[in-house]
TORKOL-4160 file (C-alpha; in steps of 0.2 Angstrom, whole numbers, padded with zeros to 4 digits, m for minus):
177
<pt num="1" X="0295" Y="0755" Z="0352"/>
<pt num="2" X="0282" Y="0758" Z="0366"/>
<pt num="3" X="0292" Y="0763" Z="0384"/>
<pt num="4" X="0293" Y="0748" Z="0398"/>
<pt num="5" X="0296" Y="0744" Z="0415"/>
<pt num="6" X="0312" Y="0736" Z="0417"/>
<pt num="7" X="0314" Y="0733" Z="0435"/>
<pt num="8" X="0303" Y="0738" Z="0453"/>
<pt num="9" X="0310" Y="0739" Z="0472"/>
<pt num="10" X="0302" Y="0731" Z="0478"/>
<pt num="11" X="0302" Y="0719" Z="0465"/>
<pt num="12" X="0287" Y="0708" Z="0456"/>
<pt num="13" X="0282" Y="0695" Z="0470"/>
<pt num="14" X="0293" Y="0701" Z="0485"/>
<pt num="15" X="0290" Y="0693" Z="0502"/>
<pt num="16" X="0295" Y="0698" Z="0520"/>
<pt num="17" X="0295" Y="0720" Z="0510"/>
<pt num="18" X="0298" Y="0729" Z="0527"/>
<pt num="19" X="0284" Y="0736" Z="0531"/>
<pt num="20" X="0293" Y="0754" Z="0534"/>
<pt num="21" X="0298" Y="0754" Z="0516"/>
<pt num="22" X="0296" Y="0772" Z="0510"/>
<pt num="23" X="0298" Y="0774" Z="0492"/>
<pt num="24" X="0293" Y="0761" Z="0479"/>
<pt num="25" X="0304" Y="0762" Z="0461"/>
<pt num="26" X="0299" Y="0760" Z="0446"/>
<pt num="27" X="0314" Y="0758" Z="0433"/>
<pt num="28" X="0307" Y="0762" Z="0413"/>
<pt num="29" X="0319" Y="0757" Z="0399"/>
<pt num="30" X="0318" Y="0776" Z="0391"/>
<pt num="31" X="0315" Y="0793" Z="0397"/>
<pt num="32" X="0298" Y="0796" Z="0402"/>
<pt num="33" X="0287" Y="0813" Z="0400"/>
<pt num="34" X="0287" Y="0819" Z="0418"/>
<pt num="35" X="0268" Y="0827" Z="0415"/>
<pt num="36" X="0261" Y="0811" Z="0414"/>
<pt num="37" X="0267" Y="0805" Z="0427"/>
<pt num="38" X="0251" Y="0809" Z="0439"/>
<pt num="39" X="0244" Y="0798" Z="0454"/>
<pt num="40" X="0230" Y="0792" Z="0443"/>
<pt num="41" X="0245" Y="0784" Z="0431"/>
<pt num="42" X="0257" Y="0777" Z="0444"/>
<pt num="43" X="0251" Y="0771" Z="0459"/>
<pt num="44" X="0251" Y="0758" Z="0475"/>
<pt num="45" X="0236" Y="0750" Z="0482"/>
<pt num="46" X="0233" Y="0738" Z="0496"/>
<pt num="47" X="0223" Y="0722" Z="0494"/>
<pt num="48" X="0208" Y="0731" Z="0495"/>
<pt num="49" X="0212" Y="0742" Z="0480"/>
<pt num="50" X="0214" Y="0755" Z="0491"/>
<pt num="51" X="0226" Y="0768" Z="0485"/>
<pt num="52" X="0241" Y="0772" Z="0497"/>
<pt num="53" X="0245" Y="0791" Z="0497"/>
<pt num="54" X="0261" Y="0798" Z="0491"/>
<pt num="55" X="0272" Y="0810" Z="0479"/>
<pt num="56" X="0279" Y="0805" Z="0461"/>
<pt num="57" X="0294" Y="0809" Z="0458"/>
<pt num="58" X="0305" Y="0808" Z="0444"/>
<pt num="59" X="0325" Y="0805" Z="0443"/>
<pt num="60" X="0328" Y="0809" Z="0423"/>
<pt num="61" X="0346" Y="0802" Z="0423"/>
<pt num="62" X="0342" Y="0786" Z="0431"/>
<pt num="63" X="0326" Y="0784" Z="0422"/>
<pt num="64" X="0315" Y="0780" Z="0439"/>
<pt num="65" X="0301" Y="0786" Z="0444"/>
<pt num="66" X="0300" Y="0785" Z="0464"/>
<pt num="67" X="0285" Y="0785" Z="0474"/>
<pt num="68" X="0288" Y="0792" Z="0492"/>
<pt num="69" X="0276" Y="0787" Z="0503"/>
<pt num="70" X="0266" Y="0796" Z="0515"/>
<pt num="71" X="0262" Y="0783" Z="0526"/>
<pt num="72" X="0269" Y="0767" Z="0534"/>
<pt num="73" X="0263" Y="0753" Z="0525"/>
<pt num="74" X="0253" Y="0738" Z="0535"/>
<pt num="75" X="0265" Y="0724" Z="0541"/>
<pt num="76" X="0257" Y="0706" Z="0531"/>
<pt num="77" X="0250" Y="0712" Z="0516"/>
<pt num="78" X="0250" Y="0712" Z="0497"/>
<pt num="79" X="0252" Y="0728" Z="0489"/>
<pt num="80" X="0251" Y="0731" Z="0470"/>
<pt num="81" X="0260" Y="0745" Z="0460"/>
<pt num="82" X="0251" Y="0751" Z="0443"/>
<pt num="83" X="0258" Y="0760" Z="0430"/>
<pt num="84" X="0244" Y="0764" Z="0417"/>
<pt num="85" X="0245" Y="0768" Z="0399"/>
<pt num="86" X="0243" Y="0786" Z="0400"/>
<pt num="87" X="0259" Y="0785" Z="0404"/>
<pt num="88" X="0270" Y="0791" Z="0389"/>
<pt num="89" X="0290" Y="0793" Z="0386"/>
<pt num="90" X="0300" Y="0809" Z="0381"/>
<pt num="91" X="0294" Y="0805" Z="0361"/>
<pt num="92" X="0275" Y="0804" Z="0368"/>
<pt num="93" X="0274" Y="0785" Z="0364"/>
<pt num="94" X="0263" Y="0778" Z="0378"/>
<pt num="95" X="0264" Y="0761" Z="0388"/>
<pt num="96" X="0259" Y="0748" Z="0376"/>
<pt num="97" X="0248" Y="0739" Z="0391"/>
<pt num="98" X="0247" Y="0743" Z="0409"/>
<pt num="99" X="0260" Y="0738" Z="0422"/>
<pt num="100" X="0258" Y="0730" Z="0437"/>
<pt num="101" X="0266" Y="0719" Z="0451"/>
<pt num="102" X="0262" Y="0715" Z="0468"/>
<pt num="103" X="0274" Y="0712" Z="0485"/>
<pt num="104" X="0269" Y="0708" Z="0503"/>
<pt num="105" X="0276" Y="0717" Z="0518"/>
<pt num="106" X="0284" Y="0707" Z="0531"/>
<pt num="107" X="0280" Y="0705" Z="0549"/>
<pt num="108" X="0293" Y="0715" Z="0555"/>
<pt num="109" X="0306" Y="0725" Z="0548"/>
<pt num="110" X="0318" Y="0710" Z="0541"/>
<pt num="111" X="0317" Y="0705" Z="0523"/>
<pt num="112" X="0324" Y="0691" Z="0515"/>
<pt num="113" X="0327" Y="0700" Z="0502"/>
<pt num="114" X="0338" Y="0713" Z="0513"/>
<pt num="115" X="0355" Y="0708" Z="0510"/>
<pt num="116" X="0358" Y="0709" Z="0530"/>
<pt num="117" X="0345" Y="0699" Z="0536"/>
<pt num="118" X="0349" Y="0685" Z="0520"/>
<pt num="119" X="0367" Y="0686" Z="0528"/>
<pt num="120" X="0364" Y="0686" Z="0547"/>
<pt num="121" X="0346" Y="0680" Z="0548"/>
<pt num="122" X="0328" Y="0687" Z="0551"/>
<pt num="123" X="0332" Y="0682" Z="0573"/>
<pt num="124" X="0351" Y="0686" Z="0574"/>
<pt num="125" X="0357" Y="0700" Z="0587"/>
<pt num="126" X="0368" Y="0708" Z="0575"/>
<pt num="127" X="0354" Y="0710" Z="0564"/>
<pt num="128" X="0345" Y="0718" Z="0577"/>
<pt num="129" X="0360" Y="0732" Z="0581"/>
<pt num="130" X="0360" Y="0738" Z="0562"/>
<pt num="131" X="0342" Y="0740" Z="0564"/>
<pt num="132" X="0344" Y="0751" Z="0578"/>
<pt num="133" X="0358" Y="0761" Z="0570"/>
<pt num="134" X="0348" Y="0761" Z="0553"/>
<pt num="135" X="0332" Y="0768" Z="0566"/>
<pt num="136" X="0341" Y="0778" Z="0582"/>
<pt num="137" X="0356" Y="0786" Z="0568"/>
<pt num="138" X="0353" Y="0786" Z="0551"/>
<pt num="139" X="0335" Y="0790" Z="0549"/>
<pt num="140" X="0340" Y="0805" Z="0560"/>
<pt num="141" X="0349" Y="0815" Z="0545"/>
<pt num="142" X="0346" Y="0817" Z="0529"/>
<pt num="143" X="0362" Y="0810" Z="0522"/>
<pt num="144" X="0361" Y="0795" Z="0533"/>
<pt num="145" X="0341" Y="0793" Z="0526"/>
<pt num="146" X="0348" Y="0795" Z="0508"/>
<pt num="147" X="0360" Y="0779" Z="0512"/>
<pt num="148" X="0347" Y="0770" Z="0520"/>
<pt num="149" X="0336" Y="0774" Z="0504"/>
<pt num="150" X="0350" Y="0770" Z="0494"/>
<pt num="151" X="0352" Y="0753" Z="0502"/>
<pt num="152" X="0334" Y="0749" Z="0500"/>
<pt num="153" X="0334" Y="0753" Z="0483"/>
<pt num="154" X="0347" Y="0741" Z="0478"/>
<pt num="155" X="0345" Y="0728" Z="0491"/>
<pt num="156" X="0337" Y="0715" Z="0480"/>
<pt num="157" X="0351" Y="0715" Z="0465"/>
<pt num="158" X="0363" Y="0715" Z="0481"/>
<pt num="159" X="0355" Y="0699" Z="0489"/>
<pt num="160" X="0353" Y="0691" Z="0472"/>
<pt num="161" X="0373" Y="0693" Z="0471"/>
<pt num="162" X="0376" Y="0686" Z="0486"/>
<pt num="163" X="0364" Y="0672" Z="0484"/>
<pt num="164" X="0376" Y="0666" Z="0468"/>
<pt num="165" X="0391" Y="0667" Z="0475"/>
<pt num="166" X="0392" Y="0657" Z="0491"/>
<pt num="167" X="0409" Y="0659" Z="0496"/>
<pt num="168" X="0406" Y="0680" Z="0496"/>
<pt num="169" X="0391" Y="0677" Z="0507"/>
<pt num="170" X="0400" Y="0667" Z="0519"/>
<pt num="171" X="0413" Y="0679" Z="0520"/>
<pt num="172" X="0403" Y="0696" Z="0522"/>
<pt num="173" X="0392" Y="0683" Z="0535"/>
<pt num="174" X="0408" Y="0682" Z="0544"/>
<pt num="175" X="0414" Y="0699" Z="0542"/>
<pt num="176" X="0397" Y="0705" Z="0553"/>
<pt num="177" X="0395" Y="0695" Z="0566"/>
């Protein structure tokens, strides 16, 4: 069986991706061979097809290969991630066809598929202070960057949650404002 891509943050056709999004995540379904995991295998480009500058790196245990970012990417505009078929997993099998899926950044930082914005609303106050702790606080240290990451990196599978269970949403609504 030839490796896959099982899951992106952010994900296939996202809107509203904040624009200050630093790592991009690219979930395979089998351990991958690290060594071919090289910016001309797994990479982002804008709509231009220019590439977007960044560092793989690869989490063995979680199977995700992560792309930090060097740069801050452009608010309102469609990015595409690529993972090519010299990509190959731990037994040498490559990627059976390349990969790729695309995402637009949002105006500003709010995302609809952010679990706080789909909760409190891309305008609302309270939205606004987590922001600022999220940008004055946690981005500050490297613990409170790790939950903010961590956060990101699970926010679509959060919002999705949310989004099927009504009565949770209303509660965890009411629980911030």
């Amino acid at each position: 069986n030839a490796p896959a891509v099982i899951a992106t943050v952010p994900g296939s056709n996202a809107e509203d991706v904040p624009y200050d999004t630093s790592e991009i995540i690219i979930r395979f379904k089998d351990a991958m061979d690290e060594k071919t995991l090289t910016a001309s295998s797994v990479y982002l480009e804008d709509e231009y097809g220019s590439a977007v500058s960044g560092s793989i790196l690869y989490n063995e245990a979680s199977l995700e290969v992560i792309l930090a970012l060097d740069q801050r990417l452009v608010p309102k505009t469609t990015y595409t991630g690529w993972v090519m078929t010299d990509v190959k997993d731990e037994t040498g099998t490559a990627l059976a066809s390349p990969y790729s899926w695309s995402f637009t950044t949002g105006e500003d930082y709010g995302s609809a598929s952010c679990p706080a914005t789909a909760l409190l609303g891309s305008k609302s106050p309270e939205l606004a202070k987590l922001r600022a702790v999220r940008d004055a606080v946690l981005s500050k240290s490297p613990d409170g960057t790790k939950l903010v990451s961590i956060y990101y990196r699970n926010a679509a599978e959060m919002t999705e949650i949310l989004s099927a269970h009504p009565n949770i949403m209303k509660l965890a609504s009411a629980c911030l404002h």
